[in-house]
VMD Tcl script that draws the C-alpha trace (Angstrom):
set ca {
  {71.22 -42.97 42.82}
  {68.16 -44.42 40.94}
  {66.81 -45.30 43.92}
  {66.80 -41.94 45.85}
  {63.34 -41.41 46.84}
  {61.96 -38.19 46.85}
  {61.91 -35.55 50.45}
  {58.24 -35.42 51.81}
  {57.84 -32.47 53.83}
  {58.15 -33.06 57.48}
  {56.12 -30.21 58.85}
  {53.23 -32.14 57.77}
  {53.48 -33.91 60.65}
  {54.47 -30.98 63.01}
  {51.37 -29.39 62.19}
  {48.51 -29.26 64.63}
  {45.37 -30.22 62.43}
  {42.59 -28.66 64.90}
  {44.20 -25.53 64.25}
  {42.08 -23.88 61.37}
  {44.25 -21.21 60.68}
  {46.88 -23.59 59.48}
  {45.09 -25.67 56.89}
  {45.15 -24.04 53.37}
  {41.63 -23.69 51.94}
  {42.32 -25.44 48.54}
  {45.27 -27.97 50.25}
  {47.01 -27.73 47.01}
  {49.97 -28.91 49.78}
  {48.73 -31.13 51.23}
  {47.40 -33.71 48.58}
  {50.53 -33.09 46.74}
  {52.49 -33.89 49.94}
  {50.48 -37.29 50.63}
  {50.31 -38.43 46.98}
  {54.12 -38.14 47.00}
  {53.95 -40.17 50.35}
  {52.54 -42.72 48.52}
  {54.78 -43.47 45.74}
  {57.91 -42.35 46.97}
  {60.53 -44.23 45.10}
  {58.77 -44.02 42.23}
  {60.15 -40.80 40.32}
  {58.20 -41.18 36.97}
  {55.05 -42.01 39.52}
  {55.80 -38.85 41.20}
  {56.43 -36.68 38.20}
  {53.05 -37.14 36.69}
  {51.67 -36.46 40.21}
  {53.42 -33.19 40.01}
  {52.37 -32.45 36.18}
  {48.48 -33.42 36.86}
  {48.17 -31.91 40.33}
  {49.84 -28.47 38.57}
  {47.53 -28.59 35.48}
  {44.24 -29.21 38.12}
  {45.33 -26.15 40.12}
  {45.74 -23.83 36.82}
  {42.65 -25.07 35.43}
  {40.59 -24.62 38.75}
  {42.04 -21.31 39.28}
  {41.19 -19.74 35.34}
  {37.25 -20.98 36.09}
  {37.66 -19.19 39.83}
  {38.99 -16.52 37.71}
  {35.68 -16.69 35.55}
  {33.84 -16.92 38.51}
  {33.33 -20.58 38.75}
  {34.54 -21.94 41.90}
  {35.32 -25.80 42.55}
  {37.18 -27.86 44.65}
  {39.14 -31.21 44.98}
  {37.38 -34.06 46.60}
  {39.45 -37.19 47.35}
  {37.66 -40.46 46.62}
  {35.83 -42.00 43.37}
  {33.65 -39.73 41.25}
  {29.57 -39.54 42.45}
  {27.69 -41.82 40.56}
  {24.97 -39.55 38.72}
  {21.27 -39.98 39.16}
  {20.00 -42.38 36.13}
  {16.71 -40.27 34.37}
  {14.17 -41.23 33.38}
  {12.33 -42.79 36.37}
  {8.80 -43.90 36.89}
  {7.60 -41.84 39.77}
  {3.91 -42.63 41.23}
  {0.83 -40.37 42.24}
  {-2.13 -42.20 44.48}
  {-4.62 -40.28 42.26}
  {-2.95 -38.29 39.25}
  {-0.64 -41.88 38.43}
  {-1.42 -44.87 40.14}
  {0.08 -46.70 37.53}
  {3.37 -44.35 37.21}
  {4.30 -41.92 35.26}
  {7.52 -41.66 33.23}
  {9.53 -38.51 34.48}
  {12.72 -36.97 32.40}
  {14.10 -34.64 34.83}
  {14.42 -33.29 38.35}
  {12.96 -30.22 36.38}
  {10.08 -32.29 35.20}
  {9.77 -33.73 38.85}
  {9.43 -30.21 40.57}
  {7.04 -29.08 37.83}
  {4.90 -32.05 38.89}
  {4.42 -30.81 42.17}
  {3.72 -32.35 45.74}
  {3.03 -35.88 46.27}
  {5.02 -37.83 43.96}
  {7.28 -40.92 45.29}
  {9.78 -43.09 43.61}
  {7.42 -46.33 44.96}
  {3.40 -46.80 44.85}
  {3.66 -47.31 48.86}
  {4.82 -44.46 49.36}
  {2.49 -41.87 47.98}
  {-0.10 -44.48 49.08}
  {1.48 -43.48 52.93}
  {1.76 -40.10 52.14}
  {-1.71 -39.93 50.95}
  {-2.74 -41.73 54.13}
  {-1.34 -39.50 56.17}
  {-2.93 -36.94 54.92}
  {-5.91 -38.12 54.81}
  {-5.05 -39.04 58.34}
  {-5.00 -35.00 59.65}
  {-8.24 -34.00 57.81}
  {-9.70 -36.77 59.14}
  {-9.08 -36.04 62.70}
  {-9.65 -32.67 64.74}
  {-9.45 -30.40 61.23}
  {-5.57 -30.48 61.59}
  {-4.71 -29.36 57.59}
  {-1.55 -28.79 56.58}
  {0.03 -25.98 57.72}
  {-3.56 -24.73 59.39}
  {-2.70 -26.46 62.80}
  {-6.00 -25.32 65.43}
  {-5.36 -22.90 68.05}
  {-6.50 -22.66 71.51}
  {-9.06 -19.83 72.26}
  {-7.63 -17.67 75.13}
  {-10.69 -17.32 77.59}
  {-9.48 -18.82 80.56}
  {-10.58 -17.42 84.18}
  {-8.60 -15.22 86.03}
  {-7.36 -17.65 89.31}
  {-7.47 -15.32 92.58}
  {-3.96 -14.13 92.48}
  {-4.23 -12.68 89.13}
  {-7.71 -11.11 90.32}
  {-5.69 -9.48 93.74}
  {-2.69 -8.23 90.88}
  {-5.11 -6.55 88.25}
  {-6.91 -4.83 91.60}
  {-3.74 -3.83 92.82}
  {-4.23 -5.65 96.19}
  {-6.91 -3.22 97.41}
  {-8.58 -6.33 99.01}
  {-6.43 -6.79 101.74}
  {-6.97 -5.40 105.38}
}
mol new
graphics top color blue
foreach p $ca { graphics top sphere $p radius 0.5 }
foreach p [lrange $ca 0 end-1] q [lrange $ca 1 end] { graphics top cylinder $p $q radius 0.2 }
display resetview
C-alpha cells in the first residue's frame, strides 16, 4: 500500500495530437498529467505537483481576470538581456557609447550596432547605394515609360484598319 503509484490518465495517449480541437488552450491537463508521469510512485512528489500546478492556474487566471494574460512555458526561465551595453556609431560614437536601455537605444535612432564592424558595414553599405546609380534608401530609380509602340500594338490601337 505505500507503494501504490498514482493512475495517469490513459486517454492521453488515445488522443490524436494533430487534432486542434482536442488540445486545451492553457493544457492545465496535460502538464499535470505528464508531471505525474514522471514521479509516479512518489506521492509527496506528486502532491506538491498538484498544490503548485493548482496555485499557478489560480494565480494566472485572477491576472487574466485583470486583464493580464500569460501562459506556461516548459523549459528553464529566459535569461534577460544584461544593460548597460556599449553600442557603436561610425560617426556620432566611434569609440562607443554607453547605452542604459532598449528605450535609450530606440531614442538613439538608426545606425547603431553592438560591434564597431558592424556600423562600419552598415555605413559602407550605405555609402555603397549613394555611391552608385543614386539608389537612396527607400528612393529606388524608376524606369521612364517611353518605349515605342512594336507593330502589333500599332495594328490594335488602329483597330486593324490596315489590313486588305
Amino acid at each position: 500500500m505505500a507503494n501504490k503509484k498514482p493512475k495517469v490518465n490513459e486517454d492521453i495517449h488515445k488522443k490524436d495530437w494533430h487534432d486542434q480541437s482536442v488540445i486545451e488552450p492553457v493544457g492545465w491537463k496535460s502538464i499535470r498529467e505528464e508531471l505525474l508521469a514522471l514521479h509516479a510512485g512518489q506521492p509527496q512528489e506528486c502532491r506538491v505537483i498538484e498544490m503548485a500546478l493548482r496555485e499557478a492556474e489560480a494565480s494566472l487566471a485572477a491576472l487574466a481576470r485583470l486583464g493580464h494574460f500569460y501562459h506556461l512555458e516548459a523549459g528553464p526561465w529566459p535569461e534577460k538581456e544584461a544593460w548597460p551595453k556599449t553600442y557603436f556609431h561610425t560617426v556620432a560614437a566611434p569609440q562607443g557609447r554607453l547605452v542604459r536601455s532598449p528605450w535609450e537605444l530606440a531614442e538613439l535612432g538608426d545606425g547603431w550596432f553592438p560591434t564597431l564592424e558592424e556600423a562600419e558595414r552598415h555605413e559602407g553599405m550605405k555609402r555603397q547605394f549613394e555611391g552608385r546609380g543614386g539608389v537612396r534608401q527607400r528612393n529606388l530609380p524608376v524606369l521612364p515609360s517611353l518605349f515605342e509602340k512594336t507593330r502589333l500594338d500599332k495594328e490594335r490601337d488602329d483597330g486593324g484598319s490596315d489590313q486588305g
